[in-house]
C-alpha positions in Angstrom: -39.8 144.1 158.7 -40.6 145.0 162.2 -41.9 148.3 162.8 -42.1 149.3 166.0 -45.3 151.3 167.5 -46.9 153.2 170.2 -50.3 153.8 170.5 -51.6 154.9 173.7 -55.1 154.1 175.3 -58.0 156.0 173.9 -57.2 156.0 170.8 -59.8 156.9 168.0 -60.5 154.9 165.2 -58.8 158.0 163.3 -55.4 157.9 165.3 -55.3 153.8 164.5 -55.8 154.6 161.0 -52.8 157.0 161.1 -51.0 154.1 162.6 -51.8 151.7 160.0 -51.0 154.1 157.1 -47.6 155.1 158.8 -46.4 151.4 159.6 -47.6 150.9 155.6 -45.0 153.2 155.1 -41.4 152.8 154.4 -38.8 151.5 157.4 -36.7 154.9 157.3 -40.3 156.8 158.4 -40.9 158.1 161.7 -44.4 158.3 163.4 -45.9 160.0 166.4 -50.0 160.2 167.5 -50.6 162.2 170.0 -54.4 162.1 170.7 -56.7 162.0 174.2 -59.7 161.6 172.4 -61.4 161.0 169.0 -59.1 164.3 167.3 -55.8 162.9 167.2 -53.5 164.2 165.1 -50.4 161.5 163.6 -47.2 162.9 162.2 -44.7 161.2 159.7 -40.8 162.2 159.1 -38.0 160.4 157.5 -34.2 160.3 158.1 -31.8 162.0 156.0 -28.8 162.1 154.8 -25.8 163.0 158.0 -22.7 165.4 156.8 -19.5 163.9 157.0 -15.7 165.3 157.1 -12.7 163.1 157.2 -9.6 163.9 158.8 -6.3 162.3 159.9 -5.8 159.7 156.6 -2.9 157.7 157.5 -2.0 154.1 156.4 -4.0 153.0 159.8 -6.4 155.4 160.7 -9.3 157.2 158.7 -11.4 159.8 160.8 -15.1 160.3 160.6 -16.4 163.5 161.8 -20.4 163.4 161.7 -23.0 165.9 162.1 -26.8 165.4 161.7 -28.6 166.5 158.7 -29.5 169.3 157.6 -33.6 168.7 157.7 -35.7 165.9 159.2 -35.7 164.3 162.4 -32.2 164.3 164.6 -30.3 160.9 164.4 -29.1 159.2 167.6 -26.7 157.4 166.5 -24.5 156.6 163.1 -22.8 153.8 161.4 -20.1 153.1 159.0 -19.2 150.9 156.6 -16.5 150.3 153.8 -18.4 149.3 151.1 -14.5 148.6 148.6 -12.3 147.5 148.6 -12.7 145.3 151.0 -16.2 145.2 152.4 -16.8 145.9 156.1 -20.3 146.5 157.6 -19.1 148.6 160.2 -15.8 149.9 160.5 -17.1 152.5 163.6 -19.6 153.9 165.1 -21.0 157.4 166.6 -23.6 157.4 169.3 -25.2 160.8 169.4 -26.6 163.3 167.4 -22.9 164.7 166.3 -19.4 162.8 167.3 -16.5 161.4 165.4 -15.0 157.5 164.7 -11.9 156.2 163.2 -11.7 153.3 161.0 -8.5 151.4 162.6 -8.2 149.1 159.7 -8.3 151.0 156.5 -6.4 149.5 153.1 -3.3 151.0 152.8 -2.5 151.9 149.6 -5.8 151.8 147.8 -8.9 154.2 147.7 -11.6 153.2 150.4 -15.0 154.0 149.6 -17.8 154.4 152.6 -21.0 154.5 153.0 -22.1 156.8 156.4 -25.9 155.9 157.8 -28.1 157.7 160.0 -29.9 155.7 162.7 -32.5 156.2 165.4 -31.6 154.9 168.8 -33.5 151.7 169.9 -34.8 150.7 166.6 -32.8 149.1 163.4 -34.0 152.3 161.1 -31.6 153.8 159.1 -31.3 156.6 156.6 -32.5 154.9 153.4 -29.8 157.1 151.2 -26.5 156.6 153.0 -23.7 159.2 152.4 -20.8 157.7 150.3 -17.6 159.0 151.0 -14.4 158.4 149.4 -11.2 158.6 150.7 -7.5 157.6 149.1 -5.2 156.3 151.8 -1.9 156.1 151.8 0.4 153.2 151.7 1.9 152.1 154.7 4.9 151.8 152.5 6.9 155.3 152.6 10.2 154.0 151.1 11.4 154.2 147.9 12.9 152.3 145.7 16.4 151.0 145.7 17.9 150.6 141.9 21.4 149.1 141.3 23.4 149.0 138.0 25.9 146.7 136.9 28.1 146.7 133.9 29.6 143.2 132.3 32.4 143.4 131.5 33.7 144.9 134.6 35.9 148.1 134.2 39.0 147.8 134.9 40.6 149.1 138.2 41.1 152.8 136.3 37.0 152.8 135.8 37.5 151.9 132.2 36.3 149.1 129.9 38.3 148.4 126.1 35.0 147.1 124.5 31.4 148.0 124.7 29.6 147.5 128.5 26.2 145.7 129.0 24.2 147.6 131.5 21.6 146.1 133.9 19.3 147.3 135.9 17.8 145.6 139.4 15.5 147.5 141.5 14.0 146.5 144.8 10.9 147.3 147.1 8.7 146.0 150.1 5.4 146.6 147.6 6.8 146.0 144.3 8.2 148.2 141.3 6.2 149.9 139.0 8.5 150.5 136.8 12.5 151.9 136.0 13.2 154.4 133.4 16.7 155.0 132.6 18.6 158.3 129.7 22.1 157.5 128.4 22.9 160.8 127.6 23.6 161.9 131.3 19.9 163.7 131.4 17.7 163.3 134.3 15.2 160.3 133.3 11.6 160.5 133.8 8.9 158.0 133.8 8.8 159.0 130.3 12.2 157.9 129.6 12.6 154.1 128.7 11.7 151.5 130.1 14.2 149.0 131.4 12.8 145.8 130.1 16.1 143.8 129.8 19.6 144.5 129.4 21.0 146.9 127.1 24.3 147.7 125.1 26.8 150.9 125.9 29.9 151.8 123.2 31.2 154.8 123.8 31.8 156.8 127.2 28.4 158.4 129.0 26.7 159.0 132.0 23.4 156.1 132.5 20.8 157.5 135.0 18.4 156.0 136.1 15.9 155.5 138.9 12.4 153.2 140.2 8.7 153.7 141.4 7.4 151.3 143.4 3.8 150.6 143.4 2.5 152.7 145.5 3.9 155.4 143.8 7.0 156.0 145.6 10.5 157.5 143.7 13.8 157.5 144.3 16.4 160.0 143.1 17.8 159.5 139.8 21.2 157.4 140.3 24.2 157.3 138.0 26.5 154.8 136.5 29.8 156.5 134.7 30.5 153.9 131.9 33.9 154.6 130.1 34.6 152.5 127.2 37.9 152.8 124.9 37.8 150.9 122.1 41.1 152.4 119.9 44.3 151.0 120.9 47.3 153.5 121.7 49.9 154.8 119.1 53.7 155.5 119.5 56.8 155.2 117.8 60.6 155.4 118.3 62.0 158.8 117.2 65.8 158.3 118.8 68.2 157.3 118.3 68.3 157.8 114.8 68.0 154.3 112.3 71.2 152.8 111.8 73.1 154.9 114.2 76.3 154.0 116.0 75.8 154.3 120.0 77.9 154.0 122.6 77.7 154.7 126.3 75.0 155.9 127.4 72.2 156.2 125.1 68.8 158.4 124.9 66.3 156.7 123.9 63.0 158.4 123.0 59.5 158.5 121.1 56.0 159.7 120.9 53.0 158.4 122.1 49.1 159.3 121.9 45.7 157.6 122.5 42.6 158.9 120.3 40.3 157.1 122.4 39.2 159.1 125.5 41.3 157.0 128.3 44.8 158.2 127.7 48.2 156.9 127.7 49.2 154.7 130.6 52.4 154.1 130.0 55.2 153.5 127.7 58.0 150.2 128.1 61.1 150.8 125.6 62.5 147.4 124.9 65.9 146.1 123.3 66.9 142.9 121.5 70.7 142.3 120.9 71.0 140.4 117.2 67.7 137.8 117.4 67.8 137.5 120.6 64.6 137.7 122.9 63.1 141.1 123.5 64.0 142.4 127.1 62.4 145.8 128.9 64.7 148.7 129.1 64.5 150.1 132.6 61.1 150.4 133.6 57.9 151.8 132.8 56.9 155.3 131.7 53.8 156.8 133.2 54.0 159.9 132.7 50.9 160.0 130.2 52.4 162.5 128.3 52.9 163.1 124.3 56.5 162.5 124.6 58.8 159.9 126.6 62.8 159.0 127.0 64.9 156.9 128.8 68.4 156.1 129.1 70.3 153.3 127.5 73.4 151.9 128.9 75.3 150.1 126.2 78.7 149.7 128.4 79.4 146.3 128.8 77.4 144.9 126.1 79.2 143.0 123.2 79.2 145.5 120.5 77.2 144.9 117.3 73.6 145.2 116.4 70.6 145.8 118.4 67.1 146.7 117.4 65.1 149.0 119.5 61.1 149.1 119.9 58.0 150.2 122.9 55.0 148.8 124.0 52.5 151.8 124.5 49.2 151.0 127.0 46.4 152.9 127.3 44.2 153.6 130.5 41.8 150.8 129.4 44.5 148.4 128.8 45.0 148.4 125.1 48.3 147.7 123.8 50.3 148.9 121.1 53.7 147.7 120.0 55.5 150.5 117.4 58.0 150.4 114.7 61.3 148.7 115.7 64.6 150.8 115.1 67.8 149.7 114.2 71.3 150.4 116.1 74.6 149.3 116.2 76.4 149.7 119.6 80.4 150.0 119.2 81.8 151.1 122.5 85.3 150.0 121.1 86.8 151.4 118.1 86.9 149.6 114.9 90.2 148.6 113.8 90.4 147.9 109.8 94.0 146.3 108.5 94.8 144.7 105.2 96.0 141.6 105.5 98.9 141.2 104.3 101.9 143.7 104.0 105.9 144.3 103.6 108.4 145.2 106.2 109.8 148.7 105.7 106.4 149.3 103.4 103.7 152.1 104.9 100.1 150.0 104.6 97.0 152.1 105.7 95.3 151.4 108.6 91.5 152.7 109.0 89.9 153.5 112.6 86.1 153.9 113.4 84.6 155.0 116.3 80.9 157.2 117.0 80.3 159.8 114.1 80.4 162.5 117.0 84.1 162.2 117.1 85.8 164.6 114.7 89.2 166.1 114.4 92.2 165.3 115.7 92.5 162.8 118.1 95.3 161.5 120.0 95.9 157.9 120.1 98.6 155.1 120.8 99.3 152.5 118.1 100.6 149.1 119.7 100.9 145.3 118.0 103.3 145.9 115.4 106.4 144.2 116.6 109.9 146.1 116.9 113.3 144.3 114.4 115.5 142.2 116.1 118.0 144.9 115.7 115.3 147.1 118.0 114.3 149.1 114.8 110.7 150.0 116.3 107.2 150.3 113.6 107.1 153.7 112.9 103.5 154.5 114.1 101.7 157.7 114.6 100.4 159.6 118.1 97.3 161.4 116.7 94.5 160.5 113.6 92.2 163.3 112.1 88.3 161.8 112.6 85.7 162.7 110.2 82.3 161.8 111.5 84.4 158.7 113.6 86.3 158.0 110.8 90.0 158.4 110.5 92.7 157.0 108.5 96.2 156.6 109.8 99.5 155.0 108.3 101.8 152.3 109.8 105.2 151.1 109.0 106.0 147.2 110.2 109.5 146.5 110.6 109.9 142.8 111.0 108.2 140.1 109.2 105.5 138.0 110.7 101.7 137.9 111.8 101.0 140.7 113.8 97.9 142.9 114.7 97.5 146.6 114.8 96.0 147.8 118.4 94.8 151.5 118.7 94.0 153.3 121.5 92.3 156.6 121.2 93.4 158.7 124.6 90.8 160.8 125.6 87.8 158.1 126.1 90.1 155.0 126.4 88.1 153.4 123.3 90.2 150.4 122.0 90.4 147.8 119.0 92.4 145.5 117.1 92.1 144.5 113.7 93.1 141.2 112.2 96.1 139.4 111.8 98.4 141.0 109.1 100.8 139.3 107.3 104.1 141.0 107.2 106.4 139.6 104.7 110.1 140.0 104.6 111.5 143.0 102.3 112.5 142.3 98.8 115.8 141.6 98.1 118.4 144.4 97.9 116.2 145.7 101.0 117.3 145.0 103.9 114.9 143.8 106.5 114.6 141.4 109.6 113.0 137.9 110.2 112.6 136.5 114.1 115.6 134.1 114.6 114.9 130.3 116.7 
């Protein structure tokens, strides 16, 4: 190595020799001989060690604040490199015996190690023990994580799925996740919580929170996902009217309903089917959501005879129930029971049903029964005593012949006929009446 040396003119053997032992020396030494004559006197020092702050870490700039050690001769100058991770020989320098740098170019992210010399101005020596400094810098990347969840299958437009919910995770970042933790039990989740690794399986209703670190450490805030899942269909029945009842008019119809699952009852349809005929909805929907439901019936105008009653029950999460069917019969006219035969001038009993709410005396009008030729008219009655829509009432044909017996009940306008009777003349002795070609 080149070592350079001053030796003035007039030198003594003695000051040479302080030369040549000093230039032996090592590259970091210093040397001076001062000497006019044979006497000189040669002096050695070495560099040490500079003191070094750092200030302003950012992603792009590390500042170097540099003094000159504490013993030995003064620097004149400093240099410093970046010894990991990425090598630089010099990343700045300081020209002086005290001043600061910045390293422009420092990696983001990572910790950058340095090594600081000491140098004297107008030669290449340096301190032989450079000061190492280490500094963590930042990432240039100050934004966390973005994490979206997705259920399969989706929920339904209410927020509610009818079978258990596969849950994924996807997280996304300029320098890469680290990792996302995730809790099913609506806590907050750590990076001590699981690990999402691939999808997993939710069956009952809960709160999934989750949230992402990038690689540079970044976090977001924990996120949610409300998963709802109902997996027990809906219940309900028919409580009225009752089984077998006769209905006529207008007609309640009402029954319970309930959902044990968590999403509740979303509404009720009450359905009717005449004989075997198709099912078809009776009036619309119920959405109240309630424990209890009703609707009305309107039976006028249909044929009478049997009918069987029934609801569909859905629940938030779409599960469908379909209850107990109910059997009614509707009779909106009055049931007109005859025998079918009987003798002019002989009483025969004639038997009238109507709804089981009718009771008591009723008034009615009695038609059918034809009058004699002679105008002897049937003797009929104006009234019949109901029991629970049942009343018996007794007729008197006068002239032979098929006839029917038509009543009338008054007050609701209720009518019916019953089949043809057979009237047959009156024994003889007895007078009676036949129609005449």
């Amino acid at each position: 190595m080149n070592r350079p040396v001053l030796v003035r003119r007039g030198l003594t053997a003695l000051a040479v020799a302080a030369v040549a032992a000093v230039v032996a020396g090592p590259a970091w030494a210093t040397f001076s001989v001062l000497s006019t004559n044979a006497s000189g006197v040669a002096g050695v020092g070495v560099l040490g060690t500079p003191v070094v702050t750092t200030s302003g870490v950012t992603a792009t700039s590390v500042t170097f604040t540099i003094a000159p050690p504490t013993s030995g001769p003064t620097p004149t100058a400093y240099r410093v490199a970046r010894t990991a991770p990425t090598a630089a020989a010099s990343v700045c320098t300081v020209t002086g015996s005290t001043g600061a740098c910045t390293d422009t170019q420092p990696v983001a992210g990572r910790t950058n190690t340095y090594a600081v010399y000491a140098a004297l101005s107008g030669s290449t020596w340096e301190s032989p023990a450079p000061l190492p400094v280490t500094v963590t810098v930042p990432s240039a990347d100050t934004t966390a994580p973005v994490t979206t969840a997705s259920a399969s299958p989706a929920a339904n437009a209410a927020g509610w799925n009818r079978s258990s919910v596969t849950v994924t995770l996807s997280a996304t970042d300029a320098s890469g996740i680290s990792g996302t933790y995730y809790t099913t039990d609506g806590s907050t989740p750590t990076t001590g919580s699981t690990a999402f690794t691939a999808p997993f399986t939710v069956s009952t209703s809960t709160t999934v929170r989750y949230f992402s670190v990038d690689t540079v450490g970044n976090a977001e805030a924990p996120r949610s996902l409300a998963v709802k899942v109902d997996t027990v269909a809906p219940t309900g029945a028919v409580t009225a009217p009752a089984s077998a009842a006769v209905v006529s008019g207008t007609v309640t119809v009402s029954g319970t309903s309930a959902d044990t699952g968590g999403s509740g009852v979303a509404s009720v349809q009450p359905q009717v089917q005449q004989g075997s005929g198709d099912w078809s909805d009776l009036g619309g929907a119920i959405t109240t959501g309630a424990s209890t439901w009703s609707t009305s019936w309107v039976t006028t105008g249909l044929a009478d005879g049997a009918f069987t009653l029934r609801a569909i029950v859905t629940d938030v999460a779409g599960s469908t129930t379909t209850t107990a069917t109910r059997s009614v019969t509707v009779q909106n006219g009055l049931v007109v029971t005859a025998p079918s035969t009987a003798v002019a001038g002989t009483a025969f009993a004639v038997t009238i049903r109507t709804l089981t709410s009718v009771t008591g005396s009723q008034p009615i009008t009695v038609t059918g029964l034809d009058s004699s030729p002679n105008g002897t008219a049937p003797t009929v009655p104006t009234s019949a005593t109901f029991t629970a829509g049942v009343a018996t009432i007794s007729v008197t044909p006068t002239k032979a012949g098929a006839q029917t017996v038509t009543v009338r009940t008054t007050v609701d306008s209720r009518q019916g006929t019953s089949g043809s009777v057979v009237v047959a003349p009156k024994a003889q002795g007895q007078l009676y009446f036949t129609s005449c070609s």
